[in-house]
Backbone bond lengths (Angstrom), bond angles and torsions (degrees), N, CA, C in turn:
res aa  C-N    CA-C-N  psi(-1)  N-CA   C-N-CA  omega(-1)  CA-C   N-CA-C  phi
1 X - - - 1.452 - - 1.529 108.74 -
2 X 1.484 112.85 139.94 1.453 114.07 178.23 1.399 107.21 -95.76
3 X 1.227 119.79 161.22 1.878 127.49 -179.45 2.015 81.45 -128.18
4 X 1.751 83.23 163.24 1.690 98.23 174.71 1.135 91.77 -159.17
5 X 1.474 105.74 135.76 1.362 119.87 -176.93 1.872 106.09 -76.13
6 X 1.318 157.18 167.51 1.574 121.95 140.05 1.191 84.82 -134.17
7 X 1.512 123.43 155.77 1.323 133.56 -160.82 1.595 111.46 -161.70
8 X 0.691 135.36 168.99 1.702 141.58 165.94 1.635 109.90 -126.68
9 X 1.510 123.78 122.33 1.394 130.31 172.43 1.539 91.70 -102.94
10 X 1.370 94.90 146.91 2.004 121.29 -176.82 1.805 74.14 -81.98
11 X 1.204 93.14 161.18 1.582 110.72 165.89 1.251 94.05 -110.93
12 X 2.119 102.94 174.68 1.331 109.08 -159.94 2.109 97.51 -105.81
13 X 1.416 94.45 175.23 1.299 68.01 164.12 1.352 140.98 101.75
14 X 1.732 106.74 -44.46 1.449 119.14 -153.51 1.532 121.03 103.55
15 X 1.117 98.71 -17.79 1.816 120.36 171.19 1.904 106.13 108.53
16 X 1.144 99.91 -141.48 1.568 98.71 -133.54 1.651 80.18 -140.72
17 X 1.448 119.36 139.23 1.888 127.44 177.18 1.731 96.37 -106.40
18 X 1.172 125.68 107.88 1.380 123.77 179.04 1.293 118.99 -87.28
19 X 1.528 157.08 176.93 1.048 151.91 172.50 1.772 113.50 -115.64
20 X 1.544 111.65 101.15 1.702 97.24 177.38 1.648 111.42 -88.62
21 X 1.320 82.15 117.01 1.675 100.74 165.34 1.223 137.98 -120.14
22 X 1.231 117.02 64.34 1.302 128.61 174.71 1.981 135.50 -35.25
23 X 1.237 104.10 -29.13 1.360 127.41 151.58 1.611 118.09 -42.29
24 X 1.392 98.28 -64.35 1.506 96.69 -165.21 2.025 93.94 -119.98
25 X 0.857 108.32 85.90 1.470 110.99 -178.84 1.155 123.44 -75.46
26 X 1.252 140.55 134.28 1.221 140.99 -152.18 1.804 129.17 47.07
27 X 1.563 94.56 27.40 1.584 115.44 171.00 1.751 107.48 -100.15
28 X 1.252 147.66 116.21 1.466 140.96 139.97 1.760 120.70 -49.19
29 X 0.863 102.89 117.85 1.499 117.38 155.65 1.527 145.41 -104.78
30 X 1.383 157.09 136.76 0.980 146.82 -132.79 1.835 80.97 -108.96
31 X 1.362 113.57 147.62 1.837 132.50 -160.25 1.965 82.34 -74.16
32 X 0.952 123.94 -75.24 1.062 116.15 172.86 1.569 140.76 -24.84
33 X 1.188 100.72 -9.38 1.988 109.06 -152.25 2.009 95.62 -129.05
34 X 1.316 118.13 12.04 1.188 129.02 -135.69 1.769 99.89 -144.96
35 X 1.700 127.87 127.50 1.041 97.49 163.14 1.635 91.74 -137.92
36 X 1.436 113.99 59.44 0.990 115.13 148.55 1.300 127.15 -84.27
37 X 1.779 100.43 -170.11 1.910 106.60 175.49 1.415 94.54 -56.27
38 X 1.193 103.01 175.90 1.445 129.87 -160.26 1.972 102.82 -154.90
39 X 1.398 109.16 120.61 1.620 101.44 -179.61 1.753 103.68 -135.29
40 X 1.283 101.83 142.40 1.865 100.49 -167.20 1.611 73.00 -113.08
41 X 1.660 103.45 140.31 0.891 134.78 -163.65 1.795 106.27 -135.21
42 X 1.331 126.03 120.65 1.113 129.92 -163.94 1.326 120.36 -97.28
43 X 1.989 109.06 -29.32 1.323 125.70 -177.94 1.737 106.07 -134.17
44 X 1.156 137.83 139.03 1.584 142.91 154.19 1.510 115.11 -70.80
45 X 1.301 116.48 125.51 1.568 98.29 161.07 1.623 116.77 -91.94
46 X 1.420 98.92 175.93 1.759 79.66 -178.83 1.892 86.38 -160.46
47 X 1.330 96.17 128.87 1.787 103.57 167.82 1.814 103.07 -111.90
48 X 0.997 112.04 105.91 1.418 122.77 161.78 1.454 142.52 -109.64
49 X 1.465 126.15 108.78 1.187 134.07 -173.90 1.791 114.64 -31.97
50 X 1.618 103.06 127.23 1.029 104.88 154.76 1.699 148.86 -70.62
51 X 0.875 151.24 37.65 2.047 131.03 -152.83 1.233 111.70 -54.97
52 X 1.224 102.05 102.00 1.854 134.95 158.88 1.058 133.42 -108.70
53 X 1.184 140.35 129.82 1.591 128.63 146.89 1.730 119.22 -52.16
54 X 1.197 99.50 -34.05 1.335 105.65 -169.62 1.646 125.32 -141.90
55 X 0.929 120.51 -174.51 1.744 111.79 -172.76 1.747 99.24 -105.70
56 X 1.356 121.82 16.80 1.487 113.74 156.44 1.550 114.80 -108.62
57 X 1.356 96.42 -26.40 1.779 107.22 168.33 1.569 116.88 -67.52
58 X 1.351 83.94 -24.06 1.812 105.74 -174.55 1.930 93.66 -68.24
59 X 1.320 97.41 -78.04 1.535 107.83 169.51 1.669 126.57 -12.58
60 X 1.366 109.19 -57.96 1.047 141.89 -156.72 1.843 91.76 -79.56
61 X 1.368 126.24 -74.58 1.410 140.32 167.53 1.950 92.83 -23.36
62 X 1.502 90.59 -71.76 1.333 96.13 -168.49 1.631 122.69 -53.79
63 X 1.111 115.15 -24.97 1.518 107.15 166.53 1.213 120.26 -69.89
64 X 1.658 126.01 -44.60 1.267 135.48 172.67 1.392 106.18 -46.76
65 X 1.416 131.53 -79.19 1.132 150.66 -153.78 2.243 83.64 -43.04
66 X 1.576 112.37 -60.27 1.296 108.92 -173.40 1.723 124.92 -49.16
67 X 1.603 89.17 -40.32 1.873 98.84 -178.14 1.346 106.90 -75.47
68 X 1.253 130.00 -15.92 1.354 128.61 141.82 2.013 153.60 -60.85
69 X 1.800 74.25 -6.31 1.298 99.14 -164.62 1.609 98.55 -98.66
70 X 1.717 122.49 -160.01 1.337 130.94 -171.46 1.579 69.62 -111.34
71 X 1.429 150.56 -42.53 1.223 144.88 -119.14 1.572 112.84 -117.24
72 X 1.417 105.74 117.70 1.508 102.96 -163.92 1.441 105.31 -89.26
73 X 1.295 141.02 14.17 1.083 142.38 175.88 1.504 129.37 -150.35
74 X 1.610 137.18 144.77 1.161 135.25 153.90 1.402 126.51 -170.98
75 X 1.312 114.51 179.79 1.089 112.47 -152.14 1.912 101.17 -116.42
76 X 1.561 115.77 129.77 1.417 128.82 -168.99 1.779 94.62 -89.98
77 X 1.594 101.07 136.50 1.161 112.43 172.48 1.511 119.37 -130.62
78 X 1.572 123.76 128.13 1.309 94.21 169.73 1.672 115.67 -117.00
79 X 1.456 97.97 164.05 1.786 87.35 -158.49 1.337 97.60 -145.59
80 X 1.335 122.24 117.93 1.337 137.00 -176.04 1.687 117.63 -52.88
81 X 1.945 98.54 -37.09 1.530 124.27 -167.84 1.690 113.10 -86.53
82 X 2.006 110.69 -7.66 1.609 87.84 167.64 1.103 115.65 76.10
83 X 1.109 111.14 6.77 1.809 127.60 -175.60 1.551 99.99 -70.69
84 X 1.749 116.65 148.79 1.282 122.73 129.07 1.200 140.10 -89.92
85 X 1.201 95.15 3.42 1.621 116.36 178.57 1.250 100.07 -50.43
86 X 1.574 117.13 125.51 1.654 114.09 146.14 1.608 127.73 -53.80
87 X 1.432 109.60 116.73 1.613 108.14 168.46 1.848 101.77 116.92
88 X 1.668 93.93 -25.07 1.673 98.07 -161.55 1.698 105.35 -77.72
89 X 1.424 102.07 134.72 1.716 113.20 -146.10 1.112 114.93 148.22
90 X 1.890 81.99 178.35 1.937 106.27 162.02 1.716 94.68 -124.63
91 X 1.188 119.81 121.31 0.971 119.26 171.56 1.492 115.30 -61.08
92 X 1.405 126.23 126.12 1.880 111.74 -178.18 1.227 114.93 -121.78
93 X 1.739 124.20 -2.53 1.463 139.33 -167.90 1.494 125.34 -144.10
94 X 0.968 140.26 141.22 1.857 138.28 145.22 1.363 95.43 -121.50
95 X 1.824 100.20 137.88 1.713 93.87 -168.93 2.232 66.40 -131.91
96 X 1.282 99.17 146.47 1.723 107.59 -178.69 1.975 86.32 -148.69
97 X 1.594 85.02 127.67 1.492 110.34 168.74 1.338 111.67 -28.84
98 X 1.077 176.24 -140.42 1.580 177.61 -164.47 1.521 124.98 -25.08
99 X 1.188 89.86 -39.99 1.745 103.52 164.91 1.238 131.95 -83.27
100 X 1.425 126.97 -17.73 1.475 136.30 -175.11 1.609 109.01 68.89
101 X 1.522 97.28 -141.70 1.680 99.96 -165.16 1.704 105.83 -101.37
102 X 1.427 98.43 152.78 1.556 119.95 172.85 1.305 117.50 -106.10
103 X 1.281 135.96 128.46 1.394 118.05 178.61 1.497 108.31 -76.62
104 X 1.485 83.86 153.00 1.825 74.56 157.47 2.131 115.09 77.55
């Protein structure tokens, strides 16, 4: 079984000017080199694989991975399908900086 962390990191800064390019999708471009849309973005999301045996090892990964992060909170998923899809799952956790974990 796979776990996925999903989380939101604050950007630095004031946030971050992205480039939408619908043309060439999944290409980066430098903001300058570009005269597409343009979107200022305040927060990143991020779904990242867990390696567990289990959904307390899962837990456990998953707190680290956060106290390492900008992001004091997220939500544990486990997902049979290996997905990066956001949402794709059973959701089984919310773990929040001071409070710990929520089931469910």
């Amino acid at each position: 079984m796979a776990y996925f962390l999903e989380y939101v990191v604050p950007a630095e800064s004031g946030g971050a000017e992205v480039p939408l390019d619908d043309a060439n999708d999944g290409f980066t471009v430098p903001l300058g080199e570009t005269a597409e849309r343009v979107v200022h973005l305040n927060a990143l999301p991020a779904r990242s694989r867990i390696v567990a045996d289990g959904l307390e090892d899962a837990r456990a990964e998953a707190e680290q991975l956060l106290l390492h992060s900008k992001a004091d909170a997220g939500e544990l998923y486990e997902d049979a399908d290996d997905s990066l899809e956001a949402g794709s799952g059973r959701r089984v956790g919310a773990f929040r900086e001071g409070s710990g974990w929520s089931e469910g």
